[in-house]
N, C-alpha and C positions, 0 to 999 in steps of 0.2 A: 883844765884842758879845753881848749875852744871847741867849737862846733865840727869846723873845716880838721882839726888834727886828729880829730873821734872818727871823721870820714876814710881817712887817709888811712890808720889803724886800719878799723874796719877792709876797707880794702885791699890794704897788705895782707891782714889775716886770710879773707879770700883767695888771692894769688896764692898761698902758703899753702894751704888746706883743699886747694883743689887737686896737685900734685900728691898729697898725702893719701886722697882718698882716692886717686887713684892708680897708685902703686900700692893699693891695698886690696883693690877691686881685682888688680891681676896677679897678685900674688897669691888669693884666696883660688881663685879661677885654675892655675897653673895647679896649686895645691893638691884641685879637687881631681882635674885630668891625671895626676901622679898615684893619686890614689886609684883611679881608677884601672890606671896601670896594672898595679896590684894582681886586679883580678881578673888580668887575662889570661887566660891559659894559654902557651904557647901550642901552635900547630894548629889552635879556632878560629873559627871567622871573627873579629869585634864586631859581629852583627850591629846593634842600631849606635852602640859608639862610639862606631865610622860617621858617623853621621853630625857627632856633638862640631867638630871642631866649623863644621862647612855654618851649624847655626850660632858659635859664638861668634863668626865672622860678621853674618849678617847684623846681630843686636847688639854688637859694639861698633860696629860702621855706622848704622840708622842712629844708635844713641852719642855718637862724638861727632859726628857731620862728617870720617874723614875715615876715603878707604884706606890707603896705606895703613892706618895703626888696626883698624879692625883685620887686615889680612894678615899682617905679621903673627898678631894675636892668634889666632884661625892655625898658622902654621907652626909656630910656637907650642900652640895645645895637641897640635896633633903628632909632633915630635916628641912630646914627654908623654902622651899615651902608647906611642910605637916603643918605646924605650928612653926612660928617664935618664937614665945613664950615659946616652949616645948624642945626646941635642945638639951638641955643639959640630962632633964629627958629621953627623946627618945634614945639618945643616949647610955646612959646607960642601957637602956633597951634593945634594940639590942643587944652591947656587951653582956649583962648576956645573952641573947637567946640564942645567936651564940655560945659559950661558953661554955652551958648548954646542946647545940643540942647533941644528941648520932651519930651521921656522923659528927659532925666535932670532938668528942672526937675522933671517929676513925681516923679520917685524922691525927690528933695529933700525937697520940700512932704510927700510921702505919709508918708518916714521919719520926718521931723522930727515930723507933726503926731502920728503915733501912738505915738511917744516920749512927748507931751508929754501926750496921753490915758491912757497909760497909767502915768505920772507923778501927776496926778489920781487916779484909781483907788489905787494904791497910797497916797498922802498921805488919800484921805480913809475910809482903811480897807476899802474893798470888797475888794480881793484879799484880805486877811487872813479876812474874812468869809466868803469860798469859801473859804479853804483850812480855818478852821475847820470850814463844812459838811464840804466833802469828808472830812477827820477823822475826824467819825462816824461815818459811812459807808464806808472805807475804812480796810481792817485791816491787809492785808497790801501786799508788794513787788510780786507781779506782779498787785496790783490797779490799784496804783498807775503802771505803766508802759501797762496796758492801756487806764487812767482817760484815759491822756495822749494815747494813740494814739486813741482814739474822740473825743477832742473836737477833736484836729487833722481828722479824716476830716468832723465839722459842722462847721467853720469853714474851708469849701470854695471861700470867693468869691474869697480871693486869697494868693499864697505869703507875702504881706507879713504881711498880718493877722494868718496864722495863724503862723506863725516869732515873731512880738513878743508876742501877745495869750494864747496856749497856755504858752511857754515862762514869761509870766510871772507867771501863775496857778497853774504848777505845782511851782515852786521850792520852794514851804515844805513841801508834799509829797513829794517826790523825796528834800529833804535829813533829814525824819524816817524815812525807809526805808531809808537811805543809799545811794542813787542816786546815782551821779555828777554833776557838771553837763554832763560830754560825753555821758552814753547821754541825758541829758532832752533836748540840744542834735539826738543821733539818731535821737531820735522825732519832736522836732517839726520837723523837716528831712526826715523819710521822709514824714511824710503833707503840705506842702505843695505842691511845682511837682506829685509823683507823684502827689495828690489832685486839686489843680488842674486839669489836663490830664483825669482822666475825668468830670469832672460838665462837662456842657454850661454852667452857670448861672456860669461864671467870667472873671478878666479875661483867662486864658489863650487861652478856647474866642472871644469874641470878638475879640481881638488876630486871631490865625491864621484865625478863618473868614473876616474879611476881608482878610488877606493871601492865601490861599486862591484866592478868588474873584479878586483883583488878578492874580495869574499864572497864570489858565486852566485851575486845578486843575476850576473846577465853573462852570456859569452864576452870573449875578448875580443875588444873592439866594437862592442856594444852599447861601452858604458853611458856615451853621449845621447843614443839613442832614447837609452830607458831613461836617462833624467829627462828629454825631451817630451816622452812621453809621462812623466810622472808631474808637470807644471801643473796641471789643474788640477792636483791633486794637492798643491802647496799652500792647505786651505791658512795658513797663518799670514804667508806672506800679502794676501788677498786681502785678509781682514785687516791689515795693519794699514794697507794702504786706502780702505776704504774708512777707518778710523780717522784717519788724518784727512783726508776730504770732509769729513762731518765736523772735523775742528777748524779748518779754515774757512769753509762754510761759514763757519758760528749755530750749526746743528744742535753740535754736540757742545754744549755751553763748558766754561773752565768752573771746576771745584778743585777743593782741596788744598793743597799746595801747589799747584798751577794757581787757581783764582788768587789769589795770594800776590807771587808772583807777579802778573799781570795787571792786579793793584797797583802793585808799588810801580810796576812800567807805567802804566797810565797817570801817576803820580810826577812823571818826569825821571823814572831813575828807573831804565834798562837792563844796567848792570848791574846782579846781585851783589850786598854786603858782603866783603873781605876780598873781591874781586877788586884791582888797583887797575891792572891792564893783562891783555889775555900773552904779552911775550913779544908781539911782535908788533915790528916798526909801521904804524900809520903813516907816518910821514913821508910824502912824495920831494921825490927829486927832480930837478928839473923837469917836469912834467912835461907829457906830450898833448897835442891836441885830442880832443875826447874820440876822435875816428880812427885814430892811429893811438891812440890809450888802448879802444877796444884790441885793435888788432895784435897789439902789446900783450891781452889777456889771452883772447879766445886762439892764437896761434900758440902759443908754450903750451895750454891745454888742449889743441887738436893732435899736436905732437905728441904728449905724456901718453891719449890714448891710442894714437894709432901706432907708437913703437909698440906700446904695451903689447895690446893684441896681434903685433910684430912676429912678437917674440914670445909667443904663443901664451897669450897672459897672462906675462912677467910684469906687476907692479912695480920691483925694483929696476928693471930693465929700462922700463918706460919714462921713471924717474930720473937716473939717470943719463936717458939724454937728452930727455927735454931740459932738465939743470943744464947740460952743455948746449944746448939751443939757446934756453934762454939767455945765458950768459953772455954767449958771441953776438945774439940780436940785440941783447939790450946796448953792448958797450959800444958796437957799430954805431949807435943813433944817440953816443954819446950820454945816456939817459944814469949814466953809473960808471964812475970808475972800475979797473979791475980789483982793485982793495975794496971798496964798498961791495963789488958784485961776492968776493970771495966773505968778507964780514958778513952778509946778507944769509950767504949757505952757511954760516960755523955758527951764527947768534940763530938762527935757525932751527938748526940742531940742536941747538943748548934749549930751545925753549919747549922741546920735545919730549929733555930727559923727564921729568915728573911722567905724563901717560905711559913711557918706556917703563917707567919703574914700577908703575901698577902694575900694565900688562906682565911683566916678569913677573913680577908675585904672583900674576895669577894663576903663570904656570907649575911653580913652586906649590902651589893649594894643590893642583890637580895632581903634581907627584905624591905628596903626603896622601888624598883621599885614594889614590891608586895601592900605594901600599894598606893602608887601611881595610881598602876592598870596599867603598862604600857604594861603585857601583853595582859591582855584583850584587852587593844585598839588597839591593833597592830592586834588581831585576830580579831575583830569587822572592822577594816577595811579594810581588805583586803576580810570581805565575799564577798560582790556584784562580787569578780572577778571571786569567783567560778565556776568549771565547774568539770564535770567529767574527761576529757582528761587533764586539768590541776591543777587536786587536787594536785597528786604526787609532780608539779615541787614545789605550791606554800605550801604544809606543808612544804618541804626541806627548802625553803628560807626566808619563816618565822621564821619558829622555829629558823633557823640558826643562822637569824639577832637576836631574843632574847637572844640565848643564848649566843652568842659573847657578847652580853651587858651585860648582869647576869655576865658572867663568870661562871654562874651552870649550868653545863652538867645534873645535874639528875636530882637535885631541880626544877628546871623549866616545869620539866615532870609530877610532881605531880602534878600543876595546870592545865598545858592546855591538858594532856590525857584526863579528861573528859568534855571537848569541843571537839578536834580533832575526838578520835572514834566514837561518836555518829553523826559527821557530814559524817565523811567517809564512816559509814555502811549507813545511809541516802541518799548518792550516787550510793549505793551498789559496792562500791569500793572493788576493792580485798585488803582485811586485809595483807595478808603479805607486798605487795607494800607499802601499808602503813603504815606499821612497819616499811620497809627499810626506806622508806623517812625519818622519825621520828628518827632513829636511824645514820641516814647520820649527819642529821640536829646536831644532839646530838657529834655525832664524829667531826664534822668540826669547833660546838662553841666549844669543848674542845682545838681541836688543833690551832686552831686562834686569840683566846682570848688573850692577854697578861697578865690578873689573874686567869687566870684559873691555875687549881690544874699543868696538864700535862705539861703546858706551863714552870711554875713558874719551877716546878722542873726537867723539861729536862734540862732548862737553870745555873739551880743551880748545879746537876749533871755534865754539861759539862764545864764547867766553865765560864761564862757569864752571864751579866743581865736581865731578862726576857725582858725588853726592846731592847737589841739589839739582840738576840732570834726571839722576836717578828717580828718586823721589817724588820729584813734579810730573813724573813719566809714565810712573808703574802704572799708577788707576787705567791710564788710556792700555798698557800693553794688557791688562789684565782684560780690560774689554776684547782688545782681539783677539786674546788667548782664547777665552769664552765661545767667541761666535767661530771660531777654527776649532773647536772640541764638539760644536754639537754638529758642525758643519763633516767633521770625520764620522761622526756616530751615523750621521745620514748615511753617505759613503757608505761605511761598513755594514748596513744594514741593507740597502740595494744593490751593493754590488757584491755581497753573501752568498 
């Protein structure tokens, strides 16, 4: 047998043996959750696990590079710990939940529609048009990183907008500087839920003022006030933002998987291995002059936000008609067909579904850990360590670690606001501090998670896998996690 046919073997058996070993890995896996089944006693808590299926998610997503198999996995184990018998029924039932929920039809509608605007934009030359301005105006690397981070910090209404709209105006720039697509993915993921969360004027500070006000935190009709009052209390969002100025800088120098990363950009290749193209069409139509390009951009975007905030900080709202702005301005000037302009929104959309499908799963995880009870156990164990001077740090680090697990930034806040405030005024804790923790806690699991909504789609925006997003990310969110936990413990201690 030759050389070359020993090879080819060789690597048949590979391709064969990898499938093997791993429909063995989760059959053993599944196995052990079944048995563990066993030994629950009906009417108990699964005290710590609740907790197993949220860590087999994480160490099969980090060890396959790929969130979808690690969350199924995650949901799958936590179905045959609830009851081995019922997986399939259960299962079914979630999905219709998930499905059915009116926040994920919105996450639906919202992703889909600013895929398909922003699909537009790109077909009918406007992005190419900014990125030419910006060109002239922008010389250098850490102009351009810095470019990136101040237009996420304006485009403050929503984590969505700015994750899709930032990262995909910034592409053509980033990869003449050679930027990676994970550190672009890192900018425009440090400044959305972490920007979100301090400007009043978002869909974050409305969501929560009226959650707020629903569990006792303040009077009715208060709710705006006390998020108002609780900003500088939102030590994560602060630190994140002040993280990302020490990386465009070049302060805070790249390690890790970033440095890596950034390698290989400065090598002349931007876009990460198994990345082909990020879905949407580069290619300009008919193109307009570069002053009427801009106008082409920054007008369907001054629309998107000022219906939004219209219509009292409806993303989907806002979306919506700016798609119909855009559509009737672009075909007036000629710049698109109605068939292209209508292709433009559906290939759009279609290039949405994969983030779509994560963020669903992600909601799927947070029903499985809900039956489970994994919040509660995690809140129930950490009381004994309470104290006054250290409520602040430990709602932050709790809540944090949940909602990294969940992957629901907001969902998760329906359950434990009515534990948390009732425990915090039982301290007599100052309420706003403990909004900011709560709200820290809430920005850091959006920006860390690797299924979370912000995560999925900065990484889908910039062109990259939420996993390697993730990954090249953490080191930096863990810094800000850090300097927003001792920055509470101050807090808690002078304002005691």
């Amino acid at each position: 047998m030759t050389t070359q046919a020993l090879g080819s073997a060789s690597a048949s058996d590979k391709k064969i043996s990898s499938p093997i070993k791993s429909l063995l890995f989760y059959t053993t896996i599944m196995a052990v959750f079944a048995f563990l089944s066993t030994q629950h006693v009906a009417g108990e808590s699964y005290g710590v696990l609740s907790v197993l299926p949220v860590a087999l998610i994480l160490f099969t997503a980090i060890a396959t590079k790929k969130a979808l198999e690690g969350i199924f996995a995650g949901i799958i184990a936590g179905l045959i710990l609830l009851d081995p018998t019922s997986v399939i029924t259960r299962l079914g039932e979630i999905s219709t939940k998930v499905i059915m929920d009116e926040t994920i039809a919105w996450i639906i509608l919202v992703c889909g529609m600013m895929g398909g605007l922003i699909n537009m934009l790109e077909r009918g030359g406007s992005v190419l048009s900014f990125g030419d301005f910006l060109g002239g105006k922008i010389k250098t690397k850490r102009g351009t990183l810095l470019t990136t981070g101040l237009l996420g910090v304006m485009v403050f209404i929503d984590d969505y907008l700015n994750s899709l709209a930032v990262s995909s105006s910034m592409k053509s720039m980033t990869d003449r500087f050679g930027i990676s697509r994970e550190k672009l993915a890192f900018i425009v993921d440090s400044t959305a839920a972490p920007v979100c969360i301090i400007v009043p004027i978002s869909t974050w500070a409305v969501y929560f003022s009226a959650l707020l006000e629903e569990n006792g935190a303040t009077d009715e009709g208060q709710g705006i006030s006390l998020y108002i009052e609780a900003i500088p209390y939102m030590a994560y969002g602060w630190m994140a933002l002040l993280v990302v100025w020490l990386v465009a800088m070049g302060y805070l120098k790249d390690f890790g998987a970033m440095k890596a990363a950034e390698d290989r950009a400065q090598a002349g290749q931007p876009i990460p291995d198994g990345i082909a193209s990020d879905g949407f069409d580069h290619s300009s139509v008919n193109k307009a002059s570069t002053m009427m390009g801009l106008l082409n951009f920054f007008l369907p975007m001054a629309v998107l936000i000022g219906a939004s905030i219209y219509y009292d900080i409806d993303l989907l709202l806002g979306a919506l008609v700016a798609s119909l702005f855009t559509m009737v301005f672009y075909f007036v000037q000629r710049l698109l067909t109605f068939e292209q302009l209508v292709d433009a929104m559906t290939d759009g959309f279609r290039v949405m579904l994969h983030p779509i499908a994560v963020v669903c799963a992600g909601f799927m995880v947070k029903e499985v850990n809900d039956s489970l009870g994994m919040t509660m156990y995690i809140i129930d164990a950490i009381k004994p360590l309470m104290s006054k001077e250290l409520l602040p740090a430990i709602i932050f680090t709790v809540m944090a670690l949940v909602v990294f697990g969940t992957g629901s930034s907001w969902g998760v806040f329906v359950i434990s606001l009515p534990i948390v405030i009732p425990m915090a005024q039982s301290f007599d804790l100052s309420m706003p501090l403990t909004v900011g923790a709560l709200l820290s806690a809430s920005a850091f699991g959006s920006h860390a998670c690797f299924y979370s909504d912000s995560t999925v789609l900065s990484a889908q925006g910039s062109g990259c896998t939420p996993m390697q997003h993730a990954l090249t990310q953490l080191p930096y969110t863990l810094i800000a996690a850090s300097l927003a936990l001792i920055t509470l413990v101050i807090f808690g201690y002078t304002m005691a």
